[in-house]
C-alpha positions as CSV (number, residue, x, y, z in Angstrom):
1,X,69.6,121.9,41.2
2,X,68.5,120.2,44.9
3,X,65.1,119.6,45.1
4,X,65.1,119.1,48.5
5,X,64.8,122.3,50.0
6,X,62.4,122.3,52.8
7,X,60.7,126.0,54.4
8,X,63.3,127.7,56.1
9,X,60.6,128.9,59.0
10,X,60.1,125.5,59.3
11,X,63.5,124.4,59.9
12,X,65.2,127.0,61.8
13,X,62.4,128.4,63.8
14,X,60.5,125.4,64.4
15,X,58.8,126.1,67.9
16,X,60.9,123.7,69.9
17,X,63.9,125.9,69.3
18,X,62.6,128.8,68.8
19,X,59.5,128.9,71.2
20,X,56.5,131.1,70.9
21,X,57.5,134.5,73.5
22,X,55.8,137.7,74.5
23,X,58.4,139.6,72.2
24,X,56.7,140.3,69.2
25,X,53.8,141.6,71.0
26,X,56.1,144.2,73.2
27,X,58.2,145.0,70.4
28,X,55.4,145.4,68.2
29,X,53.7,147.7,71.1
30,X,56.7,149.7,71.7
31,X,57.1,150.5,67.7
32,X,53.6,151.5,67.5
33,X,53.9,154.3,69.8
34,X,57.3,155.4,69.4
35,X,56.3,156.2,65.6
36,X,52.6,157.2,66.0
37,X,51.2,154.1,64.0
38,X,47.2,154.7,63.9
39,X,44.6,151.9,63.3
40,X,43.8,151.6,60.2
41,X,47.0,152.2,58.6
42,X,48.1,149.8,55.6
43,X,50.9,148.1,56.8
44,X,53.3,145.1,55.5
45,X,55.4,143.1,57.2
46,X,58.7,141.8,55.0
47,X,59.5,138.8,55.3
48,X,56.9,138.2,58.1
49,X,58.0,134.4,59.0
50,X,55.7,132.9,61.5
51,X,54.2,136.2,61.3
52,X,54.5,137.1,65.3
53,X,55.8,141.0,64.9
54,X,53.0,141.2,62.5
55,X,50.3,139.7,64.6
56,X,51.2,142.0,67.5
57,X,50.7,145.1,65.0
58,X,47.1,143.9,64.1
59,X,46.2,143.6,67.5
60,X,46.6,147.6,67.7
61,X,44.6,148.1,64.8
62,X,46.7,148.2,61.9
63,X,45.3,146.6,58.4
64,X,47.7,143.7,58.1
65,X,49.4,142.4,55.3
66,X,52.2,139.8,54.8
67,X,55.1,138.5,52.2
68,X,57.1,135.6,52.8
69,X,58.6,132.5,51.0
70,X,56.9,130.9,53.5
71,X,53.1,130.2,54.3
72,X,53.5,130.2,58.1
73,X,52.0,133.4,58.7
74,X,48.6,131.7,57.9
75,X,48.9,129.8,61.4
76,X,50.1,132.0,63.8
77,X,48.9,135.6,62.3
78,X,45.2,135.7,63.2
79,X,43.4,138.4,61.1
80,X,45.7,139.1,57.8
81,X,44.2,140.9,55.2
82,X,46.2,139.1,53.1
83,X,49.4,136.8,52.5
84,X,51.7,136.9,49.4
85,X,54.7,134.5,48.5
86,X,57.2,135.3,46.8
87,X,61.2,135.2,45.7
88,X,61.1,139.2,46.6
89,X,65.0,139.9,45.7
90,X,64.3,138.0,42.4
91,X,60.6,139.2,41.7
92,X,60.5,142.2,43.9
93,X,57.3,142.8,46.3
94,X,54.1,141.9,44.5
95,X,52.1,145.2,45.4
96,X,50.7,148.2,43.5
97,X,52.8,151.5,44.0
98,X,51.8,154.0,46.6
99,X,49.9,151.4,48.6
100,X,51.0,151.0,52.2
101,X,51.5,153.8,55.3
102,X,54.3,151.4,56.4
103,X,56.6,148.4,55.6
104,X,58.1,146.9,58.4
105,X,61.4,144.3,58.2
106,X,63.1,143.0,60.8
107,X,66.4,140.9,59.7
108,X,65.5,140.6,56.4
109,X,67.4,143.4,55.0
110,X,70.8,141.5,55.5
111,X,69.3,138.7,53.7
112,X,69.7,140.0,50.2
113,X,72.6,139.7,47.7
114,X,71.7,143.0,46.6
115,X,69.9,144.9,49.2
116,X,69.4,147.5,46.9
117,X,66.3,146.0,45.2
118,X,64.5,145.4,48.6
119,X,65.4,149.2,49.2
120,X,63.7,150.2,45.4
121,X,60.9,148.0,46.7
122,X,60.0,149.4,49.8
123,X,59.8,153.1,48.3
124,X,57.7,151.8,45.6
125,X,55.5,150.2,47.5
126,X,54.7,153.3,50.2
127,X,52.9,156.3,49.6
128,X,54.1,159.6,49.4
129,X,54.4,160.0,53.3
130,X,54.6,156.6,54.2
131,X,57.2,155.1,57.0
132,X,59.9,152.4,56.0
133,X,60.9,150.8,59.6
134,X,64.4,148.2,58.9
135,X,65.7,146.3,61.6
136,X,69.0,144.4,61.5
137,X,72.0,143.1,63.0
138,X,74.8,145.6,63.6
139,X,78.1,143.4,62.1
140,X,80.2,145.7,64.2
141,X,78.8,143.7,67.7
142,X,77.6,140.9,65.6
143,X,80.6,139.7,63.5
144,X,81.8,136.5,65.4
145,X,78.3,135.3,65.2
146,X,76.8,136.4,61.8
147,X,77.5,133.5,59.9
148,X,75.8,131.4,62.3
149,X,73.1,131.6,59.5
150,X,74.5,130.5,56.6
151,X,71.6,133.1,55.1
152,X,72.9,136.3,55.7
153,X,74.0,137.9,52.7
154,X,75.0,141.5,53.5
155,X,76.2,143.0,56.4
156,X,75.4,146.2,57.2
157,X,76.6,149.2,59.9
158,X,74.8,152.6,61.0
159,X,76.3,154.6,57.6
160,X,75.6,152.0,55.6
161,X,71.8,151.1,56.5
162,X,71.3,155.3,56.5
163,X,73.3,155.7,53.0
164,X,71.3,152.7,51.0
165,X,68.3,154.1,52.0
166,X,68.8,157.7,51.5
167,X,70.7,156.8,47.8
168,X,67.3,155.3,47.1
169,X,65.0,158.9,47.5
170,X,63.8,158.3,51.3
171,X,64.5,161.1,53.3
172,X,64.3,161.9,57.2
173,X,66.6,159.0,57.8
174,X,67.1,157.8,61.3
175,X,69.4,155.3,62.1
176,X,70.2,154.2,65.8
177,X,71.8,151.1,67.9
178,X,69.3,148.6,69.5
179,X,69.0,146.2,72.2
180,X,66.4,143.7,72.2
181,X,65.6,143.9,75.8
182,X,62.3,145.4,76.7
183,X,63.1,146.5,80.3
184,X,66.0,149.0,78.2
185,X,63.2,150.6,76.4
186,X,61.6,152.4,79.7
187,X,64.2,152.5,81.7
188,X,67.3,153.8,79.5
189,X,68.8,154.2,83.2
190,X,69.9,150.8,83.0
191,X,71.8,151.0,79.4
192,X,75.1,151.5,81.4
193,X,74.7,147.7,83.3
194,X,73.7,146.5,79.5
195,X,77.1,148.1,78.3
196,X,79.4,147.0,81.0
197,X,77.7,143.2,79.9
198,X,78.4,143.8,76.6
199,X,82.2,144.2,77.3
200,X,82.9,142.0,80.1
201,X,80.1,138.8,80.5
202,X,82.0,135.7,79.2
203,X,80.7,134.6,75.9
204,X,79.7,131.4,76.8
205,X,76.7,132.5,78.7
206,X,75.0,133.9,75.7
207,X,72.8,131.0,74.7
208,X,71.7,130.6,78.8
209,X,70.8,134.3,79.2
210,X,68.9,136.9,77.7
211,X,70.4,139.8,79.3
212,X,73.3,139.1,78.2
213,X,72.4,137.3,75.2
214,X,70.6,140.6,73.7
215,X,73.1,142.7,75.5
216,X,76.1,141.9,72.8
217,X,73.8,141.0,70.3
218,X,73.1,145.0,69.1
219,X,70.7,145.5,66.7
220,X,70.0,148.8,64.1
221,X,67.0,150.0,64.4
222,X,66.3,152.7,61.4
223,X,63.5,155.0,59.9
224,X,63.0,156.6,56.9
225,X,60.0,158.7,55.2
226,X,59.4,158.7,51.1
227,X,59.1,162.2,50.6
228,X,55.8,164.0,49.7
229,X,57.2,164.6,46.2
230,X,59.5,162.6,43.8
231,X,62.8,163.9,44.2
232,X,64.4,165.2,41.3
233,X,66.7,163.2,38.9
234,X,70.3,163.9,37.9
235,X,70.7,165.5,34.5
């Protein structure tokens, strides 16, 4: 076995290629009021990375927490409560049962052999009540590109991000498409001129424009509740 393996935040989002942005902090923002987060609320990030999404939810109030492979979180995420490493499809998520409000993920899901554990995990983890929030690529608008990152894993589509979760006891499933353009998310007037990019912008402007970058690049965007009680078991 290699013993050369170096931090994957480190390589692949090293800040001269993948520069610092207001994103986290508006996505973050937009997520906290469109699910009624409240400060105070336990909440981990999965797979936090340089911990940017995460840092934007602490600024609202949230109690932060964090688990990666990697450490970076500890330079860029001001104001954890705490930081955990770990192999999480191997060793699962190293936190008591019935502990957070909500787990948040955003393209880690996709990064699992068997997303199923991460799934078992995150309703473990939450407490009766609590909010799971998943984001990840949509394969459908995503295919030509997903191996791009020789880490993906497991592609998933709307049925099958809703279908893991609800086989796994989480109930109130939401699944939906989702662009990563923050202008979309207040002004849903302009999805149309996002759609018609999606279909017709050549290809090869996708690395020199964000528009139409995150307009083919659709995203799932899902929520799910553990339920109040356990449900019941099959005889």
């Amino acid at each position: 076995m290699s013993t050369n393996k170096r931090d994957y935040v480190d390589i692949v989002y090293n800040e001269q290629d993948r520069p610092l942005t207001e994103y986290p902090d508006k996505l973050a923002g937009y997520l906290f009021n469109r699910y009624g987060l409240k400060p105070g609320q336990q909440f981990l990030d999965i797979g936090c990375g340089r911990g940017e999404f995460l840092r934007g939810f602490i600024r609202r109030g949230v109690q932060g927490y964090g688990v990666d492979r990697s450490r970076a979180a500890e330079k860029y995420c001001p104001g954890l409560v705490e930081l955990k490493t770990a192999d999480m499809e191997k060793d699962g998520l190293p936190f008591a049962d019935n502990f957070f409000d909500v787990v948040y993920s955003k393209s880690v899901i996709e990064h699992f052999h068997y997303p199923e554990r991460l799934v078992e995990e995150m309703y473990r983890i939450l407490k009766p009540g609590g909010l799971a929030i998943t984001l990840c690529p949509d394969w459908e608008f995503n295919y030509r590109i997903y191996f791009e990152d020789y880490t993906h894993r497991t592609p998933f589509m709307q049925a099958s991000l809703r279908d893991i979760q609800l086989m796994h006891g989480f109930e109130s499933v939401a699944v939906e498409r989702f662009r990563q353009l923050p202008v979309l998310w207040e002004a849903g007037w302009l999805l149309p001129a996002a759609e018609l990019t999606r279909l017709f912008a050549p290809g090869f402007l996708r690395p020199h424009s964000k528009w139409v970058r995150f307009s083919k690049e659709i995203m799932l965007l899902s929520s799910a509740i553990k339920p109040l009680t356990a449900p019941r078991k099959m005889e």
